[in-house]
C-alpha positions in Angstrom: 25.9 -9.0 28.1 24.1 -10.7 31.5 21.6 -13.3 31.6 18.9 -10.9 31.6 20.0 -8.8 28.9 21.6 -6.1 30.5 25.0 -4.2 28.8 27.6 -3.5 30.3 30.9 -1.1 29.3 34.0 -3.2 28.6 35.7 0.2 29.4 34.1 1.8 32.2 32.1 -1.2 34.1 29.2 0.6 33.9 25.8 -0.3 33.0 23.2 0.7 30.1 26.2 1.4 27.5 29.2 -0.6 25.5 32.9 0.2 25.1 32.0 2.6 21.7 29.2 4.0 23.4 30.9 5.0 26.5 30.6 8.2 27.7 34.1 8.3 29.9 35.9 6.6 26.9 34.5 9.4 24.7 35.3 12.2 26.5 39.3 10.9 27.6 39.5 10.6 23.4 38.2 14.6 23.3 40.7 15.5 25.5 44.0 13.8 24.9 43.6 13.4 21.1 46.3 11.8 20.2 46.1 8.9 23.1 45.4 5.1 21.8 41.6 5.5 22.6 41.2 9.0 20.5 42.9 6.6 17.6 40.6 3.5 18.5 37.9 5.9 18.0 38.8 7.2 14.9 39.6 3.3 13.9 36.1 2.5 14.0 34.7 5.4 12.5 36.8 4.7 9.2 35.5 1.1 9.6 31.8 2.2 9.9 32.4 4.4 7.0 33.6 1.8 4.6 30.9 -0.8 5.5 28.5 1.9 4.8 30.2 2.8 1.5 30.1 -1.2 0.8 26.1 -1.8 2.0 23.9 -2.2 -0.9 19.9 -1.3 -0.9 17.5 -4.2 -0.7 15.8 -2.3 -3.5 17.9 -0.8 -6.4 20.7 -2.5 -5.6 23.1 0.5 -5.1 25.8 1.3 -2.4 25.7 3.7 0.1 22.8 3.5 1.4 19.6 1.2 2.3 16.0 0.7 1.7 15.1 3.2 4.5 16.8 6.2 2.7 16.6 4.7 -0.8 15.9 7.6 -2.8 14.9 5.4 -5.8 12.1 3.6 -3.8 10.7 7.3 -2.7 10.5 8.6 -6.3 8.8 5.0 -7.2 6.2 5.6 -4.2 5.6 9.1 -4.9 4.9 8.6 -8.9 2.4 5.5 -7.8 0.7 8.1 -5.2 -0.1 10.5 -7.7 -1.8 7.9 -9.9 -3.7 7.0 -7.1 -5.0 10.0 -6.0 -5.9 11.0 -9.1 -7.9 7.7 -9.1 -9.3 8.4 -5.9 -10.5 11.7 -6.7 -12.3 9.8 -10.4 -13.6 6.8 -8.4 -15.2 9.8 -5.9 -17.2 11.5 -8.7 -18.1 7.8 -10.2 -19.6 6.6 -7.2 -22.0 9.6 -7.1 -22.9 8.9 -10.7 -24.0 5.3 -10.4 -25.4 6.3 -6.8 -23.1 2.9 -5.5 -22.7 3.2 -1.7 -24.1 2.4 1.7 -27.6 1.6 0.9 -28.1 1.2 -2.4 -30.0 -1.8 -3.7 -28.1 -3.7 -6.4 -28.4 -7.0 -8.3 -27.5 -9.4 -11.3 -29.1 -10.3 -14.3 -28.1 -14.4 -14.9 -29.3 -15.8 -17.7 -30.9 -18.6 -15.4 -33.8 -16.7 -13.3 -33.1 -18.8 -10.2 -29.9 -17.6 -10.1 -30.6 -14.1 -9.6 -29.3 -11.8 -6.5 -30.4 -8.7 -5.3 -29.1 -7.0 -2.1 -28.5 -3.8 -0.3 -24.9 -3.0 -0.2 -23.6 -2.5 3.4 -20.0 -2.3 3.9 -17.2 -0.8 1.3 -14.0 -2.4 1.9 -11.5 1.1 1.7 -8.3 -0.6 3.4 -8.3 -2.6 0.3 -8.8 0.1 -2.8 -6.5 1.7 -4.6 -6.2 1.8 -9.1 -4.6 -1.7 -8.9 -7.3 -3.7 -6.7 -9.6 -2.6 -8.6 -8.5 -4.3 -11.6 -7.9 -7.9 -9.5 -11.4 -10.0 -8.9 -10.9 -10.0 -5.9 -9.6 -7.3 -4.8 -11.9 -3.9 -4.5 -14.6 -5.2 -2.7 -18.0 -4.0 -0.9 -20.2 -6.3 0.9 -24.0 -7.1 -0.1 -26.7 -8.5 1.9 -28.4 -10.3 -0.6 -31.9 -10.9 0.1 -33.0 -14.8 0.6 -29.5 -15.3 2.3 -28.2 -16.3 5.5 -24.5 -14.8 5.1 -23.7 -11.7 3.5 -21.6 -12.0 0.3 -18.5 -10.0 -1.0 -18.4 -8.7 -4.4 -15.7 -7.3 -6.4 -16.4 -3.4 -7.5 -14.8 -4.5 -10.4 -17.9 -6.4 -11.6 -20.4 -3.1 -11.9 -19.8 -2.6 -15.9 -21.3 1.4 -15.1 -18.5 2.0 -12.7 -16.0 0.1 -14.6 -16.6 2.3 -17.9 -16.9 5.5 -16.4 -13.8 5.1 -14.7 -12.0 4.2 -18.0 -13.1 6.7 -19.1 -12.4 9.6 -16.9 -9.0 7.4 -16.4 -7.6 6.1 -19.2 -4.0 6.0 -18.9 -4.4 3.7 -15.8 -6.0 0.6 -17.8 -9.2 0.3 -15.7 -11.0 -2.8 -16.8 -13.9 -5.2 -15.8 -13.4 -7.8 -13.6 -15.6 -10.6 -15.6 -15.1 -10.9 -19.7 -17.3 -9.4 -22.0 -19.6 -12.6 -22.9 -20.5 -12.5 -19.6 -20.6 -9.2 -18.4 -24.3 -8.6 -19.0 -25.0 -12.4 -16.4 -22.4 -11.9 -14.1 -21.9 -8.1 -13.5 -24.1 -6.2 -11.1 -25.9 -3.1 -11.6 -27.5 -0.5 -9.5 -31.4 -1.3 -9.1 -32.4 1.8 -6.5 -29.1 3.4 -6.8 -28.3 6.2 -3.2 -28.4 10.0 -4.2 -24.7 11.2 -5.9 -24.3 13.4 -2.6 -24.8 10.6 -0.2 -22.4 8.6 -2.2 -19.5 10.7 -2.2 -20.2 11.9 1.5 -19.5 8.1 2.6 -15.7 8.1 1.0 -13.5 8.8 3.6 -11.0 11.7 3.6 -7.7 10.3 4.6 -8.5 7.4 2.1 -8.2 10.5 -0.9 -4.7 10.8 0.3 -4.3 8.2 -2.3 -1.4 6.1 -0.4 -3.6 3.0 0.8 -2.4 -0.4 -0.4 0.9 1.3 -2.1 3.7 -0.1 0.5 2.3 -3.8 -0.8 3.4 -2.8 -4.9 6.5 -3.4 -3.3 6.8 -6.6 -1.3 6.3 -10.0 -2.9 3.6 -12.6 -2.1 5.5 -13.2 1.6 5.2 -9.8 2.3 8.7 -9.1 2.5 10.1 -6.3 0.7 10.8 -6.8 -2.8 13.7 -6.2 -5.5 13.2 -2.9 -7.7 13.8 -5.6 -10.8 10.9 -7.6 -10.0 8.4 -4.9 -9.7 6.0 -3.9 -11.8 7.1 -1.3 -14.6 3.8 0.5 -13.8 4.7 1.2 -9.9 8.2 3.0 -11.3 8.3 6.2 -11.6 11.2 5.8 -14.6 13.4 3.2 -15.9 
């Protein structure tokens, strides 16, 4: 290898190659079969055979193969897409029954007057939405220009009981629940106040997010974002035990 990164064949000299990927080397090994280069060749094949017998997957831990072409880890994807596009297709039809979207004015109810908020909603955060973020405070989010302020605010979807319930509801083997406890749903939760029609709702969910497979490659890497052990995630991102 040259200073400027540049291979060269420890067989033939030449450039752009190595010794096992030379061409000339290759060919002579086709030809005369049972030279020392056709048994150098067949050498390193055995090798490359056994350290792929030996390699385990970063994921489930077996041989043979590795997180690329685990076979475990696309069964585990493939269950978890399933749920989510079934959510995606519930959270679709919700939407247009609390008339949540674009436009829609929404607010609080706090027990203390002053602390009141009412808004027009103006951004929904679909890179972030899937059955899980929902369930996380902070996950699921759409963005509110609440009237009186200078910055708009974020707010978890999580905290609109209406949404919350009928997606329980319509979804009940996924565990929906509300993002603030139940003493202070009725303060902290928002509500629709001049809610968009159901049409206009479901018109502003984007198709490719229906796929159902945003979000679903982080189930599987750990809070570094590096790809994580099948025996440190979640049971409910398996597709079997």
């Amino acid at each position: 290898m040259s200073y400027h990164g540049t291979v060269y064949c420890g067989h033939c000299g030449g450039k752009g190659h190595n010794k096992r990927g030379c061409p000339e080397r290759k060919k002579y090994a086709r030809e005369n079969p049972d030279s020392y280069y056709a048994r150098e060749i067949k050498r390193e094949m055995e090798r490359d055979k056994q350290r792929s017998q030996n390699r385990k997957c970063s994921y489930c831990r077996n041989g043979g193969h590795n997180r690329a072409t685990c076979s475990v880890l696309l069964k585990d994807k493939a269950h978890v897409i399933k749920k989510n596009k079934k959510f995606c297709k519930a959270f679709k039809k919700a939407l247009g029954m609390c008339g949540i979207g674009i436009g829609a004015l929404v607010g609080n109810n706090p027990n203390n007057p002053d602390r009141r908020r009412v808004g027009m909603i103006k951004e929904i955060y679909w890179n972030s939405g899937n059955f899980a973020t929902l369930r996380n405070y902070g996950g699921f989010q759409v963005e509110i220009d609440f009237h009186g302020q200078q910055w708009n605010d974020n707010v978890s979807l999580a905290r609109f009981p209406q949404l919350v319930e009928i997606l329980a509801e319509m979804l009940p083997d996924l565990n929906i629940s509300h993002g603030t406890e139940e003493s202070r749903r009725e303060s902290h939760g928002f509500r629709t106040l001049s809610p968009i029609t159901a049409e206009s709702a479901e018109k502003q969910v984007p198709s490719d997010w229906l796929h159902g497979r945003t979000g679903i490659d982080k189930f599987y890497k750990d809070w570094n974002n590096k790809p994580e052990r099948r025996g440190h995630v979640s049971a409910e991102y398996k597709c079997c035990d």
